[in-house]
Short mmCIF file of the C-alpha atoms (twelve columns), coordinates in Angstrom:
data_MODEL
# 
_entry.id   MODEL 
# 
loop_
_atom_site.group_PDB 
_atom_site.id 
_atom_site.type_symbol 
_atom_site.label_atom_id 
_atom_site.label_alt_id 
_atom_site.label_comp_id 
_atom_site.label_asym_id 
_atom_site.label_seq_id 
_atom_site.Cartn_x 
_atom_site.Cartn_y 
_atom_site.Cartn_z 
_atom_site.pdbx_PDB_model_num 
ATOM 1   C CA . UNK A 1   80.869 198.209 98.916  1 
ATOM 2   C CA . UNK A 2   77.252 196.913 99.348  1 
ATOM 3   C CA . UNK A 3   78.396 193.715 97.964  1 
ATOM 4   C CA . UNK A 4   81.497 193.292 100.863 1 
ATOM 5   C CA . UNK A 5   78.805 194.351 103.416 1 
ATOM 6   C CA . UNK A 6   76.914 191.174 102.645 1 
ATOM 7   C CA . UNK A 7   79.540 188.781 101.838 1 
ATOM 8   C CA . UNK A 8   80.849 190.051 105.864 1 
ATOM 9   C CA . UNK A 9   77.569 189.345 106.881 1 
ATOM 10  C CA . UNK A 10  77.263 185.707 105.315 1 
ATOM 11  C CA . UNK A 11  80.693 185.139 107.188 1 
ATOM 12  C CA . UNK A 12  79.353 186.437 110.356 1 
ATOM 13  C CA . UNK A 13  76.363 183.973 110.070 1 
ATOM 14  C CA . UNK A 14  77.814 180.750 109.364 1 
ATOM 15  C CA . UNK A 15  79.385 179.862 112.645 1 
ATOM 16  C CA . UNK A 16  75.463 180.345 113.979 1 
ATOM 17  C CA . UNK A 17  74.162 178.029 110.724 1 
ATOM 18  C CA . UNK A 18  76.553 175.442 111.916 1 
ATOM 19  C CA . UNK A 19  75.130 175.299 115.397 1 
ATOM 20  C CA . UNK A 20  71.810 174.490 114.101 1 
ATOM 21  C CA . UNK A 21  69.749 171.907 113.243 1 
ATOM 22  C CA . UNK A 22  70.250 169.761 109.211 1 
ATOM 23  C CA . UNK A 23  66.288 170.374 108.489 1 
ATOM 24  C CA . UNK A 24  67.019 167.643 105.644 1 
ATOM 25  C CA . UNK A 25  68.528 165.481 108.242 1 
ATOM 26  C CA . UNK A 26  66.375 165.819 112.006 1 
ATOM 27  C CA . UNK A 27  68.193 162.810 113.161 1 
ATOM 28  C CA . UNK A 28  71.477 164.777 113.040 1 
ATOM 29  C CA . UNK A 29  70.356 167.398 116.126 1 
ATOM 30  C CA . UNK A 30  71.916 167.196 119.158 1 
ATOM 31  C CA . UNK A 31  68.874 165.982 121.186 1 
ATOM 32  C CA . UNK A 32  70.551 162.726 123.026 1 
ATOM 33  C CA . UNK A 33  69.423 159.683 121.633 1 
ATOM 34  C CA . UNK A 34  67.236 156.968 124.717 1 
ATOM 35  C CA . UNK A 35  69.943 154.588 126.127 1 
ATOM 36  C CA . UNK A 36  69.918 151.312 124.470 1 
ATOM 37  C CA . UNK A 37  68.786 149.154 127.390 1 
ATOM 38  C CA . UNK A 38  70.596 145.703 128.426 1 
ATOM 39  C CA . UNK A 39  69.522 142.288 126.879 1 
ATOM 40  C CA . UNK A 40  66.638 140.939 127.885 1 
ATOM 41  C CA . UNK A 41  67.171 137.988 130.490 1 
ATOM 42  C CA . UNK A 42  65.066 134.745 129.000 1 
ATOM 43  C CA . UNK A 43  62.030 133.970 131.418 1 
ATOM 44  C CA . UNK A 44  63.521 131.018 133.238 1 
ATOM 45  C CA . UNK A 45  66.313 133.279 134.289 1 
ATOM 46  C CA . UNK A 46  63.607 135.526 135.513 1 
ATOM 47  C CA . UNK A 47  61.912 133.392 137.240 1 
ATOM 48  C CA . UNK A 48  64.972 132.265 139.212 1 
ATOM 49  C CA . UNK A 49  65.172 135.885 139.960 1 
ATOM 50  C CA . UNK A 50  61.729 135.930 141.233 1 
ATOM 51  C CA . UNK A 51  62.051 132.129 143.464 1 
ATOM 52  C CA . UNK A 52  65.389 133.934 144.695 1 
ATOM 53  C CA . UNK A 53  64.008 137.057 145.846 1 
ATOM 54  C CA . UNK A 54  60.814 135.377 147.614 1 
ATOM 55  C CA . UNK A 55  63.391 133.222 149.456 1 
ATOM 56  C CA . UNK A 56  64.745 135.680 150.761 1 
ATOM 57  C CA . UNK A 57  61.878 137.679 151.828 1 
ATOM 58  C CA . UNK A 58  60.518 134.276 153.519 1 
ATOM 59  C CA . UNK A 59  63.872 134.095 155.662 1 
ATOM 60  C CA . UNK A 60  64.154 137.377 156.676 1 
ATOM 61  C CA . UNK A 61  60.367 137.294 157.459 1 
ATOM 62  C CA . UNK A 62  59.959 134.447 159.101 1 
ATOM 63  C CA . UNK A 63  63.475 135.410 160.935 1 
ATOM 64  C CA . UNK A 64  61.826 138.814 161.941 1 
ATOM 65  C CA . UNK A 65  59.249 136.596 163.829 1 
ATOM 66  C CA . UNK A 66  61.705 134.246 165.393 1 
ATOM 67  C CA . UNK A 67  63.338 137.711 166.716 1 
ATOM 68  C CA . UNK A 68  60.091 138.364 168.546 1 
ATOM 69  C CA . UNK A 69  58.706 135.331 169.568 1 
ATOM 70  C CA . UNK A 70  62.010 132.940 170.497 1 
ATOM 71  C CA . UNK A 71  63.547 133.177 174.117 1 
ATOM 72  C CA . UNK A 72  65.930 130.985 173.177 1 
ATOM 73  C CA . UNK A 73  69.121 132.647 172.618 1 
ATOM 74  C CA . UNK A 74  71.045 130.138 169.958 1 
ATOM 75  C CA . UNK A 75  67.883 130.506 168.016 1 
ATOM 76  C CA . UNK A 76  67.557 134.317 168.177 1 
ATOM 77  C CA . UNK A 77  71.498 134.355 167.227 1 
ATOM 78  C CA . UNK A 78  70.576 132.167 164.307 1 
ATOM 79  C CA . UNK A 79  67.093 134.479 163.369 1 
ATOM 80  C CA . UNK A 80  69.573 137.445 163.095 1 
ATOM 81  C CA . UNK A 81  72.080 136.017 161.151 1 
ATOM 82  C CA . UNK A 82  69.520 135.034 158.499 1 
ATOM 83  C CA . UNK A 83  68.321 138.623 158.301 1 
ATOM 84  C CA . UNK A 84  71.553 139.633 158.147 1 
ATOM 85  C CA . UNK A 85  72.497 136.906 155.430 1 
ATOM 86  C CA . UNK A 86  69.614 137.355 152.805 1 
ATOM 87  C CA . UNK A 87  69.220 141.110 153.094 1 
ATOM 88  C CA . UNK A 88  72.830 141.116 151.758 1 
ATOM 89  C CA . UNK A 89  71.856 138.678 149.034 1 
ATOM 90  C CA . UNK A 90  68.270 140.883 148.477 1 
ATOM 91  C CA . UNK A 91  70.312 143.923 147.994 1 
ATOM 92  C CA . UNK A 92  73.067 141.706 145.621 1 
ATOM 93  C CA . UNK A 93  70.036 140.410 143.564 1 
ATOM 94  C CA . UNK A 94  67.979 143.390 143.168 1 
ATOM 95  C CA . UNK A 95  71.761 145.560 141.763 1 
ATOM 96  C CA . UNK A 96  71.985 142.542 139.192 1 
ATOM 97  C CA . UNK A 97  67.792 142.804 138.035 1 
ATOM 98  C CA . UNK A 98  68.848 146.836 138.313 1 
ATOM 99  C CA . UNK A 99  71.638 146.071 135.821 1 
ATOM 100 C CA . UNK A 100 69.226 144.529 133.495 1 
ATOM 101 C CA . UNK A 101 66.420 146.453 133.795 1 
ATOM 102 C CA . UNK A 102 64.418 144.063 135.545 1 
ATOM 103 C CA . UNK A 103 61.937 144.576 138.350 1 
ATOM 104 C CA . UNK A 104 61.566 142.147 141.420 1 
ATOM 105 C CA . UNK A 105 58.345 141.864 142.751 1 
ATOM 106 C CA . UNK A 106 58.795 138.942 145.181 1 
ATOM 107 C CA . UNK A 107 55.730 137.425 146.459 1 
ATOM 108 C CA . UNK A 108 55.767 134.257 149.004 1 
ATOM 109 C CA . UNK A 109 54.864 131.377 146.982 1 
ATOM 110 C CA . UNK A 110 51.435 129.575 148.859 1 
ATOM 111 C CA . UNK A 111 54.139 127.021 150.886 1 
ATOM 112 C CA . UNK A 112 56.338 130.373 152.293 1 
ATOM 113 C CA . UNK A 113 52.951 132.049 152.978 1 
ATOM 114 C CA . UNK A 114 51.456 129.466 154.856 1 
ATOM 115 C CA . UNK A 115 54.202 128.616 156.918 1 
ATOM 116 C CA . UNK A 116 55.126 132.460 157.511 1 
ATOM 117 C CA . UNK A 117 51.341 133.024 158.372 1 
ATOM 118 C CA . UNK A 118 51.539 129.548 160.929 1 
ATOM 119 C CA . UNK A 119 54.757 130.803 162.731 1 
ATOM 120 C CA . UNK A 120 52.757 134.323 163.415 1 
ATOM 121 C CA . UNK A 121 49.649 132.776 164.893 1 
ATOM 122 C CA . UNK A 122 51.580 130.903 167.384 1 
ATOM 123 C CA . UNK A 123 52.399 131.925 171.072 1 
ATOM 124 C CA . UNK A 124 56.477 131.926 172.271 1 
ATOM 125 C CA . UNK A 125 57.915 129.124 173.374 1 
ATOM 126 C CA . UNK A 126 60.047 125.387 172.598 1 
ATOM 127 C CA . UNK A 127 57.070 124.975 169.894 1 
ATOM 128 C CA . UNK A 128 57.741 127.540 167.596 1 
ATOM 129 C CA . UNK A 129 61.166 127.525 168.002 1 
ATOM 130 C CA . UNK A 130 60.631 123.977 166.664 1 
ATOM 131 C CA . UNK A 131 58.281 125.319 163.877 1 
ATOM 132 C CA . UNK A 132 60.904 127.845 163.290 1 
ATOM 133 C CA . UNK A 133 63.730 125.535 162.767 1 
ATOM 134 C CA . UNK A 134 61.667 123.064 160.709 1 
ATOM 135 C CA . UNK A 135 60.275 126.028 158.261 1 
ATOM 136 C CA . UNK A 136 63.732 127.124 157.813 1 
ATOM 137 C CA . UNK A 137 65.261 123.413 156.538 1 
ATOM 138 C CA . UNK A 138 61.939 123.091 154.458 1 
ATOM 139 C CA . UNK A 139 63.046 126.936 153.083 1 
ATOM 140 C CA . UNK A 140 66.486 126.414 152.362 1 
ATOM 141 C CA . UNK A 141 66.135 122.992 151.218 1 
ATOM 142 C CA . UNK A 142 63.927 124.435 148.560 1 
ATOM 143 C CA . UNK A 143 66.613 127.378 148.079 1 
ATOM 144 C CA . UNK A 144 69.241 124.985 147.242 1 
ATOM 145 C CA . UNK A 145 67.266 123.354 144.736 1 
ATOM 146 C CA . UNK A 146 66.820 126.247 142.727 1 
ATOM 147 C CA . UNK A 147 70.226 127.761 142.938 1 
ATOM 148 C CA . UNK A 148 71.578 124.392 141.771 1 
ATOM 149 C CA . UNK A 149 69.254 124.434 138.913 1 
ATOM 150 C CA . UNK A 150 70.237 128.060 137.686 1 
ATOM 151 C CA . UNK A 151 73.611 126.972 137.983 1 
ATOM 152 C CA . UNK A 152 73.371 123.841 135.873 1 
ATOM 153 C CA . UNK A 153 70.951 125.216 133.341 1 
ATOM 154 C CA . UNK A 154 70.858 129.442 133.685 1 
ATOM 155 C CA . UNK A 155 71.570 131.504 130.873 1 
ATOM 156 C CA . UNK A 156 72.379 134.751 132.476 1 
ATOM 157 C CA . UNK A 157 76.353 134.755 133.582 1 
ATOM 158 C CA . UNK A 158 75.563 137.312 136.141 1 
ATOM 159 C CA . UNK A 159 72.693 135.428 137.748 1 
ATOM 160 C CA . UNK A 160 74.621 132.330 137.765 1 
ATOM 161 C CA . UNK A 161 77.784 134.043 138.893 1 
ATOM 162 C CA . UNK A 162 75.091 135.361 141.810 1 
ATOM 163 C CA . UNK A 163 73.679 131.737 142.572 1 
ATOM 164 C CA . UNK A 164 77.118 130.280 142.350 1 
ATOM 165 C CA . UNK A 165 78.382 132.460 145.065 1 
ATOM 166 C CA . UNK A 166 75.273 132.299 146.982 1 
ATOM 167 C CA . UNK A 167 74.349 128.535 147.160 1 
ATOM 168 C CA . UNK A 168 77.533 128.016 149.715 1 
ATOM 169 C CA . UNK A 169 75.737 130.654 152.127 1 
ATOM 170 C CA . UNK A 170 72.431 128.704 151.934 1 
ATOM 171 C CA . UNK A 171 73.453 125.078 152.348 1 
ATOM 172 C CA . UNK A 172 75.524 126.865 155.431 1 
ATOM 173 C CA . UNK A 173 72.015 127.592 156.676 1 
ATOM 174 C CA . UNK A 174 70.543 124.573 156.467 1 
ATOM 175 C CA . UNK A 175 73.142 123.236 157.691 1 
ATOM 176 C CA . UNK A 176 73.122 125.048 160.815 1 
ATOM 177 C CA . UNK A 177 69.364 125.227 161.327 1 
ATOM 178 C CA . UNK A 178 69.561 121.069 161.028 1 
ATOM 179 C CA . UNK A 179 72.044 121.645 163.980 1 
ATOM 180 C CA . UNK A 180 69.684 123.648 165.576 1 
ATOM 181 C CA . UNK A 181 66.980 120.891 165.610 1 
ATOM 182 C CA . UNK A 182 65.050 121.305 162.306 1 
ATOM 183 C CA . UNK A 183 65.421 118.419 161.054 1 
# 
């Protein structure tokens, strides 16, 4: 009888055994393994990433300023539209670094930082909507050049997916702030 006692209790036990950990074997617990993350993007991709976000912080920017300082209404309309414009592509661009765990830390390159700091120091009027309209072909001039070059020579299909859908948007804009007087 003693001996069915602990045979019943053996049989009772093993469902319990089962649920545990192989102490031969840690790797087999149930503790959920890290996520593998993404491929790394090569640097040049990266860097397009970076030139791409800073361009877009320079527009929107500078555009902010425009907002404030222009009484002219075609150029306001214009300002607005490039906020509009490259917070969309900001937000597009920083879903794709997301994707591949990549961090965007745009900072105005010495060019976008001069001109930005130039269109704040001056007072409203015809003359910075000039300066305005000039900064913005001598920003999305630059723009196109890199999206052109991550299309021709990117690695990354979803960055140059991103630049070939964006470039259209950004020779729009220079197009239109040529129109506008910038030269």
């Amino acid at each position: 009888m003693n001996h069915i006692i602990r045979w019943g209790f053996a049989l009772a036990l093993l469902p319990v055994a089962a649920c545990t950990t192989n102490p031969v074997n840690p790797a087999a617990s149930t503790v959920p393994q890290p996520v593998v993350p993404s491929p790394t993007v090569n640097a040049a991709d990266q860097q397009f990433a970076m030139q791409a976000a800073a361009s877009d912080q320079f527009e929107i920017q500078s555009s902010q300023a425009a907002l404030q300082m222009s009484h002219n209404p075609r150029v306001r309309q214009f300002a607005q539209h490039m906020i509009d414009d490259h917070t969309q592509t900001t937000q597009q661009l920083t879903q794709i670094a997301t994707g591949k765990n990549m961090t965007l830390q745009p900072a105005l390159d010495p060019q976008q930082q001069k001109m930005l700091s130039d269109l704040q120091a001056m007072r409203p009027g015809p003359a910075f909507d000039r300066a305005y309209l000039h900064d913005q072909v001598v920003g999305h001039t630059a723009a196109v050049q890199v999206f052109q070059n991550e299309i021709t020579n990117g690695s990354d299909p979803d960055l140059k997916d991103f630049a070939q859908r964006t470039l259209p948007i950004i020779q729009n804009h220079l197009r239109d702030a040529r129109r506008l007087g910038g030269r």
